[in-house]
C-alpha positions as CSV (number, residue, x, y, z in Angstrom):
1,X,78.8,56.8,29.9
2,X,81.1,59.2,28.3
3,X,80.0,61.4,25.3
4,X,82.1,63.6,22.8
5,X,80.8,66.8,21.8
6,X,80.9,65.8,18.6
7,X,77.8,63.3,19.1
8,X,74.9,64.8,18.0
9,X,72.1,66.8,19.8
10,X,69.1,64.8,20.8
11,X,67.1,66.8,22.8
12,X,67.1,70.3,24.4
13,X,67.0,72.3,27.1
14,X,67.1,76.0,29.1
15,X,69.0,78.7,30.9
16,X,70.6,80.3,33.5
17,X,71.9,80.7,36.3
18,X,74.7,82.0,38.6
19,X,78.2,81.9,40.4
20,X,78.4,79.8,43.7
21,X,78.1,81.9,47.4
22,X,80.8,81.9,49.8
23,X,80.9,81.0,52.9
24,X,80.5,77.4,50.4
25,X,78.7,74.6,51.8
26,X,80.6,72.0,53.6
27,X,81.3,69.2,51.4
28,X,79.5,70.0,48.4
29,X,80.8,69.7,44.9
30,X,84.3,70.4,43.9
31,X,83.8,74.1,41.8
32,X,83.2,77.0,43.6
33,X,83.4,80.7,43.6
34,X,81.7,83.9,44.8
35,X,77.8,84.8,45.1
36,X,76.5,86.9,42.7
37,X,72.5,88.3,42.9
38,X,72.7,87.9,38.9
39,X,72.6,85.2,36.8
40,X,76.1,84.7,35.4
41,X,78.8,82.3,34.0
42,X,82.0,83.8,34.8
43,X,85.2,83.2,33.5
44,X,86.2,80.0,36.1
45,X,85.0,76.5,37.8
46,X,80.7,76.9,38.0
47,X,78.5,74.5,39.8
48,X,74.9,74.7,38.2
49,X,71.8,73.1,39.9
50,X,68.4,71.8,38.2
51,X,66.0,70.7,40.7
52,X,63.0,70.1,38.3
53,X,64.1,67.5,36.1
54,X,62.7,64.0,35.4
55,X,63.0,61.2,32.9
56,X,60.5,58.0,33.5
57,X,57.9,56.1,31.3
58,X,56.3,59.7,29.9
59,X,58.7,62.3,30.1
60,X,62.3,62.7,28.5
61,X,64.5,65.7,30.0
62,X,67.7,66.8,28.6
63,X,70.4,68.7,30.1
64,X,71.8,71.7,28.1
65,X,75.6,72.3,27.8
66,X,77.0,75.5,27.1
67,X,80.4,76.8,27.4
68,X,82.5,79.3,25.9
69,X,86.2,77.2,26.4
70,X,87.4,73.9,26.5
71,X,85.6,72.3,29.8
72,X,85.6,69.0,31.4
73,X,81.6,68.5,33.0
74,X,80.5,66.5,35.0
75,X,76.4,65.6,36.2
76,X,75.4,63.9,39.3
77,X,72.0,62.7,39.5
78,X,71.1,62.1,43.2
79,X,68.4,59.4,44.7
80,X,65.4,60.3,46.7
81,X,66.4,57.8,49.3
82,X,69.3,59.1,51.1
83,X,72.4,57.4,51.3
84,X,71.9,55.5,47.6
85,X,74.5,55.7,45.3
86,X,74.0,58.8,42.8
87,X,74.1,58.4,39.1
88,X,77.1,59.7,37.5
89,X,78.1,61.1,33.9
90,X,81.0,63.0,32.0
91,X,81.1,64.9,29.3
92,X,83.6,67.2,27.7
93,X,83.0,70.2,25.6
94,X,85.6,71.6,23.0
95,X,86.0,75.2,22.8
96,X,82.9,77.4,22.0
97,X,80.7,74.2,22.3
98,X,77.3,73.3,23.4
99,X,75.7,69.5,23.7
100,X,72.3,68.5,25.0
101,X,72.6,65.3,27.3
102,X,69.3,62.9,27.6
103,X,68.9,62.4,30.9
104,X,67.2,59.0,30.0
105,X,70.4,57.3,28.9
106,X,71.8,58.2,32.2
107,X,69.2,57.0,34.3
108,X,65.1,56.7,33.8
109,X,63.5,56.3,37.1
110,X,61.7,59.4,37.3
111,X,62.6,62.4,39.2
112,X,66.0,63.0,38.5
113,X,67.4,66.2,39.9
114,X,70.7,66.9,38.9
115,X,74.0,69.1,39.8
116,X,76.5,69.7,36.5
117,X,80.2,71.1,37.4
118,X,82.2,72.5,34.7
119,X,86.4,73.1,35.2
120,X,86.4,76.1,33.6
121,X,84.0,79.1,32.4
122,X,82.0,80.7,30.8
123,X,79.8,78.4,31.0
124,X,75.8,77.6,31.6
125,X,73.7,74.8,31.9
126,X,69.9,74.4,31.8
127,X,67.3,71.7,31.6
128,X,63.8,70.7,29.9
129,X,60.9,68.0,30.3
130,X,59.3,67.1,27.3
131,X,56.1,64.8,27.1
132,X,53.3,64.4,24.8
133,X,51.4,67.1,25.6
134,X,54.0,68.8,28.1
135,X,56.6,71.1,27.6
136,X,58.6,72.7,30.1
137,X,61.7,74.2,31.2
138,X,63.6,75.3,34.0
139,X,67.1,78.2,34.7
140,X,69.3,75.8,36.4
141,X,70.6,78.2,38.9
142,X,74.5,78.7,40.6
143,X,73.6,81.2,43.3
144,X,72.5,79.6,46.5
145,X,71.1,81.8,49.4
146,X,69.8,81.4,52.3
147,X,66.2,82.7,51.3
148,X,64.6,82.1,48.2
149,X,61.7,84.4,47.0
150,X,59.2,82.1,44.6
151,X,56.1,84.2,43.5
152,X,53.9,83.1,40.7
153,X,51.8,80.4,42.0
154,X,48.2,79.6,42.4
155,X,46.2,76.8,43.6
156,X,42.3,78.0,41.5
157,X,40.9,75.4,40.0
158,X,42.2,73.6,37.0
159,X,45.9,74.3,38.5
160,X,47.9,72.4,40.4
161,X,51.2,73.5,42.6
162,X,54.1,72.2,43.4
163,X,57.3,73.2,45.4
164,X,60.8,70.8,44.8
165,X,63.1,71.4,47.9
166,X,66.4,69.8,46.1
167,X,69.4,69.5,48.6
168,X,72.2,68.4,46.5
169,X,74.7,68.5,49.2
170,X,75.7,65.7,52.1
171,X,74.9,67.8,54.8
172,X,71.1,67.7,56.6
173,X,69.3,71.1,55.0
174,X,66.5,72.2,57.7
175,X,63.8,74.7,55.6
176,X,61.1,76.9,56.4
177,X,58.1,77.5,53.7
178,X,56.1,80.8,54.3
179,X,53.3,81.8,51.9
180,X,51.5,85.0,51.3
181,X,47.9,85.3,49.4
182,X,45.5,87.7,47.9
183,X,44.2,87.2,51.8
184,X,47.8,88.1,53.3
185,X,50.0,86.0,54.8
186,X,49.2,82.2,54.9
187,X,49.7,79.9,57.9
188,X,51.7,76.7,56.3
189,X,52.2,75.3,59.9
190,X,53.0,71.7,57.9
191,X,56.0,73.1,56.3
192,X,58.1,74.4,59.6
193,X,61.5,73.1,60.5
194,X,60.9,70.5,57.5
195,X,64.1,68.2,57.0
196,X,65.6,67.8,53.6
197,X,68.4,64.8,54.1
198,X,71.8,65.2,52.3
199,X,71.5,64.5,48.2
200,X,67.6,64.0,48.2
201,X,64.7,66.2,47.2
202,X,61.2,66.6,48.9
203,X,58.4,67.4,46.9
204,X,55.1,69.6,48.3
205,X,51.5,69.7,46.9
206,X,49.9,73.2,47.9
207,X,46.8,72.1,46.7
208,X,46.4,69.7,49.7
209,X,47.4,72.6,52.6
210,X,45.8,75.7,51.2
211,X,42.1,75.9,49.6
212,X,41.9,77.3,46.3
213,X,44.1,80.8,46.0
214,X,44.5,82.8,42.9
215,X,48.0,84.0,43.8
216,X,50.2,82.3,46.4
217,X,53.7,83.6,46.6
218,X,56.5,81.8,48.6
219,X,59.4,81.9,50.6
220,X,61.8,79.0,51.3
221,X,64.3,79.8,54.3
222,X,67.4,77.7,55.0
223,X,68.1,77.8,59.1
224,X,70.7,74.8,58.4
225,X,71.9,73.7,55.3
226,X,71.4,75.1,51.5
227,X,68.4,73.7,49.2
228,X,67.6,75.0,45.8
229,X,63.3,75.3,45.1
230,X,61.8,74.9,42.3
231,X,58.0,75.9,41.7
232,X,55.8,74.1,39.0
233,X,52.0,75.1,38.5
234,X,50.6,72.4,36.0
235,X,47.4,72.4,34.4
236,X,45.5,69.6,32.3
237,X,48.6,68.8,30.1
238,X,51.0,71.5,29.9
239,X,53.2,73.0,33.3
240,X,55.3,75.9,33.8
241,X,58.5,75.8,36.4
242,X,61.1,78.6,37.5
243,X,63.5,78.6,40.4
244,X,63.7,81.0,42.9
245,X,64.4,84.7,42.4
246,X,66.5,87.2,44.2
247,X,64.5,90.3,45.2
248,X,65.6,93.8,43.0
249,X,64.5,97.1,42.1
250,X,64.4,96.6,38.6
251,X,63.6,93.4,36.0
252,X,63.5,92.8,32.1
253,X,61.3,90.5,30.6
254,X,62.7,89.6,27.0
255,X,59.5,87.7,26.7
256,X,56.2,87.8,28.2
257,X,53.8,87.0,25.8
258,X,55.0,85.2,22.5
259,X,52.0,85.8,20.3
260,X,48.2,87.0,21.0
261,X,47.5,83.2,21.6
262,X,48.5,83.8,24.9
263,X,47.3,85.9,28.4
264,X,50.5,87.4,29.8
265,X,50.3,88.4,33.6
266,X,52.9,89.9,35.8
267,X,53.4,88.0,39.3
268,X,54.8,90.7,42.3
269,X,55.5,90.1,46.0
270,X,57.6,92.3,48.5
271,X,58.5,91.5,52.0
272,X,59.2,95.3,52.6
273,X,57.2,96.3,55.7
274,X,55.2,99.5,53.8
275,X,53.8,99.5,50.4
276,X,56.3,99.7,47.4
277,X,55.1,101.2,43.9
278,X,56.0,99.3,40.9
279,X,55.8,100.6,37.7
280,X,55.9,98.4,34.3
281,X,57.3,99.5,30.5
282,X,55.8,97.9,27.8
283,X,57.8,96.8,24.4
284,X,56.9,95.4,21.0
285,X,58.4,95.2,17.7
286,X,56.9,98.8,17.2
287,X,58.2,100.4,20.2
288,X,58.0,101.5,24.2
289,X,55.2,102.5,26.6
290,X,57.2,103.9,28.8
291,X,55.2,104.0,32.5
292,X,52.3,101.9,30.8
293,X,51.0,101.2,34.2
294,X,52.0,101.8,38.1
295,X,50.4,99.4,40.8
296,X,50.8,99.6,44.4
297,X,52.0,96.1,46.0
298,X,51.4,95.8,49.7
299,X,53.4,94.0,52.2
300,X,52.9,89.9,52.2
301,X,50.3,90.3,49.9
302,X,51.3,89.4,45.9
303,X,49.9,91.5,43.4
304,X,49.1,90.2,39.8
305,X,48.8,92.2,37.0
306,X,47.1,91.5,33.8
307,X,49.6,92.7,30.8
308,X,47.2,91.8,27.5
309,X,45.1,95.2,27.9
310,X,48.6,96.7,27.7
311,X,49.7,95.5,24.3
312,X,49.1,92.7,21.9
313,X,50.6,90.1,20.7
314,X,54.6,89.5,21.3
315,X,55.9,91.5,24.5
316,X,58.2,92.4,26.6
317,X,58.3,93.9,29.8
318,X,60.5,96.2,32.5
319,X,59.4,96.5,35.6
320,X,60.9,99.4,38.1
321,X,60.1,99.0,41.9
322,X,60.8,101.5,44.3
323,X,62.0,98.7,46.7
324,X,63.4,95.5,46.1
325,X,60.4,92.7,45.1
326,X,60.5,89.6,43.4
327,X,58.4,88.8,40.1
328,X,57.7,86.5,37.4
329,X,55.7,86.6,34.3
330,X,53.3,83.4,33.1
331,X,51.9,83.7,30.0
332,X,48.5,81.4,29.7
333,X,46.4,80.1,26.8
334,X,42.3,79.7,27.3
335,X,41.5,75.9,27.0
336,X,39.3,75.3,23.8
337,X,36.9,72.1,24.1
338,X,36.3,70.7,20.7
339,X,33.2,68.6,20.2
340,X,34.3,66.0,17.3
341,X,31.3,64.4,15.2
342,X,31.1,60.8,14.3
343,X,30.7,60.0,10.6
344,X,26.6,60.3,11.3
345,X,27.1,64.0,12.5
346,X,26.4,62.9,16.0
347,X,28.6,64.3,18.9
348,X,31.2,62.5,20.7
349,X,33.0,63.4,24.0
350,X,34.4,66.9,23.7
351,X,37.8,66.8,23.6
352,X,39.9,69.7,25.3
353,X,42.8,71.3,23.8
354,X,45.1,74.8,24.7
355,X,45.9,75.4,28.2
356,X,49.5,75.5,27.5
357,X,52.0,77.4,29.8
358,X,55.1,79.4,30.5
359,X,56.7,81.1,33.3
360,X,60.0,82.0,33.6
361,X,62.2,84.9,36.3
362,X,63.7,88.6,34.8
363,X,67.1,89.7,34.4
364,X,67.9,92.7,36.9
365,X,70.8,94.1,34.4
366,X,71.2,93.8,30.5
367,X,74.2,93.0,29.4
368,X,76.3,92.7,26.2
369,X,77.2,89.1,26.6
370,X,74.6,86.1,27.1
371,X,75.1,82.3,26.8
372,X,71.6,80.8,25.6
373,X,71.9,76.8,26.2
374,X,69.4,74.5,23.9
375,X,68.5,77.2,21.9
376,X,67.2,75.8,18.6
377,X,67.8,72.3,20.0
378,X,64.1,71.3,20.9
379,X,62.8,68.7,18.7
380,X,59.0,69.4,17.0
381,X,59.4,73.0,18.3
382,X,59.8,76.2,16.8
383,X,62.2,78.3,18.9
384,X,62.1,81.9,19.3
385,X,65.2,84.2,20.0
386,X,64.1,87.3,21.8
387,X,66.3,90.3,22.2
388,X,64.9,93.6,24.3
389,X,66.3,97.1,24.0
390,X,65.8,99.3,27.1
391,X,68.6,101.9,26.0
392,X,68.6,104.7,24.0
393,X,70.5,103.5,20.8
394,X,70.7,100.7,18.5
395,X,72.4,98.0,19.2
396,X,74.0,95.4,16.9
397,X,74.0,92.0,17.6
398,X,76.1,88.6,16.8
399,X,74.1,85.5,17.1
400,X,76.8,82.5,17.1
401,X,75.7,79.4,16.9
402,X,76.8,77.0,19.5
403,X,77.3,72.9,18.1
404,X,78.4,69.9,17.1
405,X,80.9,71.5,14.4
406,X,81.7,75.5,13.2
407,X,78.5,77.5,12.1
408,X,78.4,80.8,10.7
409,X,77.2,83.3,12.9
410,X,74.8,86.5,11.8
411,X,74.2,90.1,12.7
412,X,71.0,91.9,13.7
413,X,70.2,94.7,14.8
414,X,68.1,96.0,18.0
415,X,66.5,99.6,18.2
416,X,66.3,101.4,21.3
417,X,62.9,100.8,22.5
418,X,61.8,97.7,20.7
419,X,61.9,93.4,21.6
420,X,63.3,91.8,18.3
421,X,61.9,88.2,17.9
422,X,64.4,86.0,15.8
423,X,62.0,82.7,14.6
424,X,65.4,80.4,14.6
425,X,63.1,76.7,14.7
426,X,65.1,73.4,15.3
427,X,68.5,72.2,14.0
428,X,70.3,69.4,15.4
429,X,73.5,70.9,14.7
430,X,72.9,73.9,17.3
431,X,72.7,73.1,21.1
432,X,72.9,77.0,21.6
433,X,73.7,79.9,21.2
434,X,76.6,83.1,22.2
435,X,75.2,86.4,21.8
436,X,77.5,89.6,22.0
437,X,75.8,93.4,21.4
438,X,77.6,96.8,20.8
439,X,75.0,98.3,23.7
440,X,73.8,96.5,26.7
441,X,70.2,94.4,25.8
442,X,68.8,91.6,27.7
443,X,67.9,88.6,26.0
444,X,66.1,84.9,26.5
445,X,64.0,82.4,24.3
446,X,60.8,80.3,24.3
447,X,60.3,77.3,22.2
448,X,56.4,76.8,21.5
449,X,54.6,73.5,19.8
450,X,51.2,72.5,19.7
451,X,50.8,71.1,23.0
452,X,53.5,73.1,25.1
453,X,55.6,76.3,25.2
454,X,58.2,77.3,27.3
455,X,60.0,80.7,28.4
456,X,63.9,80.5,29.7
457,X,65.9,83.9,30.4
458,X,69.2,84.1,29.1
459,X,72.7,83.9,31.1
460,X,74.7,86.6,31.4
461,X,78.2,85.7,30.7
462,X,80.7,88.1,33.3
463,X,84.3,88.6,33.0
């Protein structure tokens, strides 16, 4: 099916992601170009991959389209069972366009992990499930290593985890999963030497090989092959997922908590054989906290940190290791059991509502450019853009709408030390959004409704 970008958007989406490694894979998609550890659409071919995507009887996903030149795209939607045909559709975006693709008028069977090539850059992609009471969204990613780092996950009660090993490629991928708990490392002997075949996906449920773990961090390892993970910890209704993220020294947080509705934590683990010391900075609409706490994180054992005693209500957060880690931030709501009456006062089952969800990775260097795909595209949602300051003076910022036809774009402005929140909501004319600053900021968005919220860091656009 072939679509203009002149149709209009129908659904939505999220961000980022990275340039292609080299050595490339054998036989994989037709755009390639250099590894980078950041997340960024440079200016040439780009191969972006969402591994957590699926569009079946009670979920819709959308595909985000983002480019900053006239591009040819392409999205190739695999089958679990090797050797099946994949599904196959092309778009085209005009110059300084964005589009949001429903993955259900492509194919709904399901899980539906995709690859999307563009011809020509910058450009991002980025993906989104929506359900009744769900909302997620995952950084379709362009970097491929060998070794993914995946902290964040948990296996308590009233959570549910689960690792996507997406090989989008023809080739036989042979992966390694490794784990690490609040009890040090943990055995996964059932996930050794496991074989991904050539354009299909595995799925893993940690609940059924671990018992119950507050923090579980993981590492995927590729000793043939290339896979890209996802990790998804769901609760009663609502679900957070991220991909993997490459270890660094330093990580910015445009968003962490989006209001006091929400318990923000920080999610570290390190592979460095000694201790590393990690210190976190704290921003709000008022200001910094500069050094607002300093933790110790010990090898194989993930460290989480509780960020609501540090600040309320909308935050930010930079954290600064002393060795390369990896880290997320989720940001949980409390479930609230109401306990309707019936028209004689009596009570009826108590019905549970809250629990919602976000997670998303940091950005290791602000920039002055960012791509922001399906920003202000989610239907029933009220999208939030989030800019964060770490320098030392203010920054002015173009927000240019990214559509189905010429929009106006408008000028803030960021003070050193602060996270400005931009409330944009939905419009169908805007599938996302180019961002440009006089001084280097880092910048991503959430979309938050009723029964879901989401997180997604921006793109970096490069040169």
């Amino acid at each position: 099916m072939k679509r203009l970008a002149g149709l209009l958007i129908v659904a939505a989406v999220v961000a980022g992601a990275a340039i292609l490694p080299e050595p490339d894979p054998p036989s994989g998609p037709d755009f390639v170009g250099p590894e980078t550890r950041e997340s960024v659409a440079g200016a040439s071919a780009s191969v972006w991959y969402c591994p957590w995507v699926a569009s079946g009887a009670l979920r819709d996903s959308s595909v985000m389209l983002a480019s900053r030149v006239a591009v040819d795209v392409k999205l190739t939607l695999p089958q679990q069972l090797a050797g099946e045909p994949a599904d196959v559709d092309e778009v085209r975006l005009e110059d300084a366009g964005a589009l949001v693709v429903n993955v259900g008028e492509i194919v709904r069977r399901g899980d539906t992990p995709l690859f999307v090539e563009f011809t020509d850059g910058p450009a991002a992609a980025a993906a989104i499930i929506r359900g009744e009471q769900l909302l997620t969204g995952d950084t379709c990613v362009a970097r491929i290593p060998k070794v993914w780092e995946l902290p964040g996950g948990t296996t308590r009660e009233g959570r549910t985890m689960t690792l996507r090993l997406f090989n989008p490629f023809p080739e036989l991928a042979k992966v390694s999963v490794g784990g690490s708990s609040e009890s040090g490392e943990t055995g996964l002997v059932d996930l050794q030497n496991l074989d991904v075949e050539g354009r299909t996906w595995q799925d893993v449920d940690l609940n059924a090989l671990v018992p119950p773990l507050d923090d579980l961090a993981l590492t995927v390892t590729s000793s043939e092959g290339f896979v890209i993970p996802s990790l998804v910890i769901a609760g009663a209704t609502d679900e957070a997922s991220w991909p993997g993220a490459a270890p660094a020294t330093v990580f910015e947080f445009p968003v962490a908590s989006s209001s006091s509705a929400f318990s923000p934590s920080l999610m570290v683990s390190s592979s460095n054989p000694a201790p590393v010391t990690v210190t976190i900075d704290v921003y709000t609409t008022e200001g910094a906290t500069l050094a607002a706490r300093e933790v110790e994180v010990d090898p194989s054992i993930p460290r989480r940190i509780a960020l609501s005693d540090l600040a309320e209500g909308a935050m930010g957060v930079r954290v600064r290791s002393s060795a390369p880690v990896a880290a997320v931030v989720i940001a949980e709501e409390s479930a609230v059991v109401l306990e309707p009456t019936d028209e004689e006062g009596q009570i009826e089952e108590g019905v549970e509502l809250g629990d919602r969800i976000a997670g998303t990775i940091g950005i290791s260097n602000p920039s002055s450019r960012w791509l922001l795909p399906g920003l202000q595209a989610v239907r029933d949602g009220e999208a939030t853009l989030w800019l964060m300051n770490t320098g030392f003076e203010t920054a002015t910022v173009t927000l240019q709408p990214l559509g189905v036809r010429d929009l106006p774009a408008t000028k803030v402005s960021v003070m050193a030390g602060v996270v400005l929140g931009v409330e944009l909501g939905y419009d169908v004319s805007v599938g996302g959004y180019f961002v440009e600053s006089s001084a280097p900021i880092s910048a991503a968005w959430s979309v938050e409704s009723p029964f879901g919220i989401m997180f997604v860091t921006g793109t970096v656009v490069g040169g």
